[in-house]
C-alpha positions in Angstrom: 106.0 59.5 68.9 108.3 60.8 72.0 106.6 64.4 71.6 103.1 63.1 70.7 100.4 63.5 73.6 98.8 61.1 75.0 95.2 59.6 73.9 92.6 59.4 76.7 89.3 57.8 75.9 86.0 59.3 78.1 84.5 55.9 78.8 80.8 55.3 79.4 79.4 58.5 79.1 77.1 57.9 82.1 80.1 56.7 84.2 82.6 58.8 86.1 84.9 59.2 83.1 84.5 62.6 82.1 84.5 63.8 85.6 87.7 62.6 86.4 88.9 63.7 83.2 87.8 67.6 84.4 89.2 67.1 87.8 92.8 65.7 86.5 93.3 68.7 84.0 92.1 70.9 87.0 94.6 69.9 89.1 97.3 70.1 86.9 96.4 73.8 86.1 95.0 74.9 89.4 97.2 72.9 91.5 100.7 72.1 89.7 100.3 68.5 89.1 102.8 67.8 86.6 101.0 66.0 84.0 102.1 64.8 80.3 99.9 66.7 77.5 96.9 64.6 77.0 93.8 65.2 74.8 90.6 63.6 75.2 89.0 61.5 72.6 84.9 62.2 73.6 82.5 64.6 73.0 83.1 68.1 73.9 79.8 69.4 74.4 78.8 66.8 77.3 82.4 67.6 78.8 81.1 71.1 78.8 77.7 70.4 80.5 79.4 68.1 82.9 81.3 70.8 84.3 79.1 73.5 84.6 77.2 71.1 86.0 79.7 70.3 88.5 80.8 74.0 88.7 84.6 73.2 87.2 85.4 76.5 85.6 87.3 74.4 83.0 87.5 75.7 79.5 87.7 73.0 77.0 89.0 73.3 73.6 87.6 71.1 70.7 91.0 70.3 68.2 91.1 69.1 65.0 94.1 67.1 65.6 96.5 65.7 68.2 99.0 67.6 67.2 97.3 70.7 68.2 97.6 69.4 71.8 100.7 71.4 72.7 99.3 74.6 71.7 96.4 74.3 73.7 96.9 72.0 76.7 98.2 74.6 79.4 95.2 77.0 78.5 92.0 74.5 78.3 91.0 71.0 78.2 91.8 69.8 74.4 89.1 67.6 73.5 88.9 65.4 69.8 85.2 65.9 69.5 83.3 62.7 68.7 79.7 63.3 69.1 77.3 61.0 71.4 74.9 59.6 69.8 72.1 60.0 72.0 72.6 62.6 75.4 74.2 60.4 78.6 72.4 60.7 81.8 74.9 60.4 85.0 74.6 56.9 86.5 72.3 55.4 83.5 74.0 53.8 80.6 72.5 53.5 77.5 73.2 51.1 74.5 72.8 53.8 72.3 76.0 55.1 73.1 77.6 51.5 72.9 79.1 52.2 69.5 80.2 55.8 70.5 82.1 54.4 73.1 84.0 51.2 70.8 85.0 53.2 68.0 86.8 56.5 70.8 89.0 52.7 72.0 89.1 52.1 68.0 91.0 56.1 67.4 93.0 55.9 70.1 94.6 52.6 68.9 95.0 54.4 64.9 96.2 57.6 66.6 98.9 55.6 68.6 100.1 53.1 65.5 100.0 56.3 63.3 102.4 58.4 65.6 99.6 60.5 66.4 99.6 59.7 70.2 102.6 58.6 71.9 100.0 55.9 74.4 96.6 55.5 75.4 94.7 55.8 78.7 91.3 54.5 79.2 88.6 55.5 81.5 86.1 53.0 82.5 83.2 51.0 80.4 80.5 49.3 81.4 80.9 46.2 79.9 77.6 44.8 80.2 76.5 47.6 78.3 78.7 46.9 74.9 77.8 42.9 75.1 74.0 44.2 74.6 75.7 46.0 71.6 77.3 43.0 70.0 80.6 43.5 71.6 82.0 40.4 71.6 85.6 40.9 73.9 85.8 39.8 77.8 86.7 43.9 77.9 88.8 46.3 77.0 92.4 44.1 77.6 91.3 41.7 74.7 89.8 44.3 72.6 92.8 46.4 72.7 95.1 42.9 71.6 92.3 42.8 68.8 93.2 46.0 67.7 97.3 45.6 67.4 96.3 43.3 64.7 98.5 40.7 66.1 99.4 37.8 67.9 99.2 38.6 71.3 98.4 37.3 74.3 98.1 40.7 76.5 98.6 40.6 80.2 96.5 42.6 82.4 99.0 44.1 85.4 97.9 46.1 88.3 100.2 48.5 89.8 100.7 51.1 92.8 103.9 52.4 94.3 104.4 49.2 96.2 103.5 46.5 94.0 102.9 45.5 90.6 100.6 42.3 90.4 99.7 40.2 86.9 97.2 37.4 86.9 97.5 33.9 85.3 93.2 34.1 85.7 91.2 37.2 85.7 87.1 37.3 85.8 86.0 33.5 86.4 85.1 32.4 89.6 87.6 30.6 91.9 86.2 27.2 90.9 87.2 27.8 87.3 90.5 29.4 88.2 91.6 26.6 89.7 90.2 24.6 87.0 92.0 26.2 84.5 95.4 27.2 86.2 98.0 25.6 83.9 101.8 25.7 84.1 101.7 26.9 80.1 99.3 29.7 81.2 101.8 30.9 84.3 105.3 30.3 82.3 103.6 32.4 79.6 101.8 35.4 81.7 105.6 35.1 83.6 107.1 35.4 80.0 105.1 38.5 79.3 106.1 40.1 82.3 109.5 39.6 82.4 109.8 41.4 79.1 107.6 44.1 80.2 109.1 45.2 83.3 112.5 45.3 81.3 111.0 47.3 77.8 108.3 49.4 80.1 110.2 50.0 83.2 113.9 50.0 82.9 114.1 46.9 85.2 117.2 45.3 84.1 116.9 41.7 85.8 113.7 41.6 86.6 112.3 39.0 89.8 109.4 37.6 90.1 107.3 36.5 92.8 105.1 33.2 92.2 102.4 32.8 94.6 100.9 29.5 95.5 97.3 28.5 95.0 96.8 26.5 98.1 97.3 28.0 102.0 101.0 27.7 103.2 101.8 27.1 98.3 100.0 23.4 99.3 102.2 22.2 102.0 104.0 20.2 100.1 100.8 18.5 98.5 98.9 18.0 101.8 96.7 21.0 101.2 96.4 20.5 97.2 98.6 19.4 94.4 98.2 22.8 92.1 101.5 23.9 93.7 103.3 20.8 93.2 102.0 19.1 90.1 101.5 22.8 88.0 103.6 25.4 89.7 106.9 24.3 90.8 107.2 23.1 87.2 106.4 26.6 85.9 108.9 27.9 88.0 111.2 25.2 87.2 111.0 26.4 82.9 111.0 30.2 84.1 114.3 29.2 85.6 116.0 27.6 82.8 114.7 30.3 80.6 117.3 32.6 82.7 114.0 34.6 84.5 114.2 35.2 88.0 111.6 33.2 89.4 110.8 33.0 93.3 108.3 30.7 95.0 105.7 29.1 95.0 105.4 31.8 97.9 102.4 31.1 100.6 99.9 34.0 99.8 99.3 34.8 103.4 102.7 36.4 104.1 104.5 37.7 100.3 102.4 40.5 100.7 104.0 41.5 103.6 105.6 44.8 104.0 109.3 42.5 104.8 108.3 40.3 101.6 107.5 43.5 99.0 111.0 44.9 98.5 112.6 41.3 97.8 110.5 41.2 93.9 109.3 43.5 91.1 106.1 41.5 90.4 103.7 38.8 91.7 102.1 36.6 89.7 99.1 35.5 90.7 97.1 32.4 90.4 93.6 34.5 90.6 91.7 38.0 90.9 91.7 38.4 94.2 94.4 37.2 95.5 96.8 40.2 93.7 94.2 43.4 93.8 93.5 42.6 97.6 96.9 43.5 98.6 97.4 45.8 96.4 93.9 47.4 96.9 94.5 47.5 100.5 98.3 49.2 100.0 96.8 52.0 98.0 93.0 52.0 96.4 92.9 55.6 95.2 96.2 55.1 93.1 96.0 51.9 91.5 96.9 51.4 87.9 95.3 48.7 85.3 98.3 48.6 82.2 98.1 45.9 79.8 101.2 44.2 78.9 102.3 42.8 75.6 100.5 45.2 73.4 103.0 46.7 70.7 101.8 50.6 72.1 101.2 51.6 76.1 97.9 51.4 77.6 97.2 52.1 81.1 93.5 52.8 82.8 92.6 54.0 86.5 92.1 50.9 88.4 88.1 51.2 89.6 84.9 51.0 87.3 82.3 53.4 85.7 81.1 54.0 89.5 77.1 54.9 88.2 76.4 55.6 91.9 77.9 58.9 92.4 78.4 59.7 88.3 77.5 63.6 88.2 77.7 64.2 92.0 81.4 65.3 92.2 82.4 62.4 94.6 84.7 60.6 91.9 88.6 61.0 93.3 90.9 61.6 90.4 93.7 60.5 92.4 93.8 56.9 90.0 93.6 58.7 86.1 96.7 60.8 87.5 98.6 57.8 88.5 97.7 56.2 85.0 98.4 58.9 83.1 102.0 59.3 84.4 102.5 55.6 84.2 101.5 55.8 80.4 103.8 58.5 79.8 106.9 56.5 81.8 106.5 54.0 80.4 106.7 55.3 76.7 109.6 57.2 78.1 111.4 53.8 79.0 110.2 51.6 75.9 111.5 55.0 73.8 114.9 54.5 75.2 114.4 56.7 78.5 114.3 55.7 82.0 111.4 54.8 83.8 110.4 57.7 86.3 113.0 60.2 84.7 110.2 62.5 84.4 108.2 64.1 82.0 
């Protein structure tokens, strides 16, 4: 697997997928962005239309296989042709295509357990979309466990040069976060984590940062009991478990650019209290990697962006950053270093 490319599904067609897809290739040809090998599973022929549409003199290579990647990477955009099944019009998804884009996640995950692809990176799906197609996963996090065939419980992390965040809720609202916040659900999201940032990134002892639900982590129960009755416990097991647990931190200052260095990830009690910071510290390089999954997935860290799908406004800058996280990390889990390089 150490030589094998890595698999990188288009996404909604209608989305911003395949234009970021053009525009990282192009910068690693044009520009000298060192990027690992990487074929696309989609269809060809729309990637084609899409830039000449966009007037990226890219050529693009259909391939009968990943392993004829190598051969063609440095000269043209190596694509594993998968038809559409009905054209995609830029910034108008259709549910026609739903099944198109569930079985490119579906060849990416056989490609990687077969040795095919050494990870996988993800552009964006509409979500919404696939649920009027029968899909019937939260997205592509619990899909992907689905897939491993396994018993997993994946955590999603988002990461940028400055922070890595995981979250013990993700899409609810802040009344059923709260609801739900458990100190089974944080020991085992801190579990996950620990093991990750020692298999993925070549952190020996990792720490972790525990936020606090309530301003100032409760006050010592004046401003809510979450922090005292459900996380301090948490933090208590993570402790005798040997992990390096800090906390419950207040929210309002372990973001901080004194608090950052002391931790390798916060975990967070919901959605927007980790991708605030860490959307603020650097939005066009954010990462989305799910951990706990037996291969490597990362994804750029924004959505299918149907607004400006087609007009050449999409910023690459986050499929770059995932696709050299994907590629570190299988270096790391493979018995390399994180960041040694590719």
């Amino acid at each position: 697997m150490s030589g094998s490319p890595l698999a990188l599904t288009m996404g909604d067609p209608a989305g911003v997928g395949g234009e970021i897809t053009l525009k990282a290739w192009m910068r690693h040809h044009e520009n000298g962005a060192k990027l690992p090998p990487f074929f696309v599973i989609g269809d060809a022929d729309h990637l084609t239309s899409l830039a000449s549409h966009l007037a990226l003199p890219i050529p693009i290579k259909k391939i009968q296989t990943p392993r004829d990647t190598s051969n063609v990477f440095l000269n043209a955009l190596p694509v594993l042709h998968t038809p559409l099944k009905t054209s995609a019009v830029f910034g108008h998804p259709c549910s026609d295509n739903a099944s198109w884009v569930i079985s490119t996640i579906k060849s990416a995950v056989e490609l990687t357990q077969d040795g095919l692809a050494r990870g996988i990176v993800t552009c964006p799906i509409a979500k919404d979309v696939l649920y009027g197609a029968g899909f019937e996963f939260p997205g592509h996090t619990e899909y992907l466990a689905h897939l491993a065939g396994e018993d997993i419980h994946p955590v999603m992390m988002l990461a940028c040069d400055q922070l890595r965040v995981v979250l013990a809720s993700v899409h609810v609202s802040i009344l059923e976060a709260a609801r739900s916040l458990s100190t089974t659900t944080i020991v085992n999201v801190a579990q996950i984590t620990h093991q990750a940032l020692k298999q993925d990134f070549g952190i020996a002892n990792p720490v972790l940062a525990i936020a606090g639900l309530n301003p100032h982590a409760g006050e010592g129960g004046a401003m809510g009991d979450e922090d005292v009755d459900i996380i301090i416990p948490a933090i208590q097991q993570l402790r005798e478990q040997g992990i390096n647990a800090l906390g419950p931190m207040p929210p309002d200052t372990m973001f901080t650019a004194k608090a950052l260095p002391t931790y390798d990830a916060a975990v967070c009690m919901y959605h927007d209290q980790g991708l605030i910071p860490l959307k603020t510290l650097d939005f066009e390089r954010g990462v989305n990697t799910t951990l706990g999954l037996p291969f490597v997935r990362t994804s750029p860290d924004h959505g299918t962006a149907f607004d400006i799908a087609g007009t050449g406004q999409a910023s690459e800058l986050s499929l770059i950053a995932a696709l050299c996280m994907a590629d570190e990390m299988v270096d790391a889990r493979t018995g390399g270093s994180f960041g040694s390089g590719i």
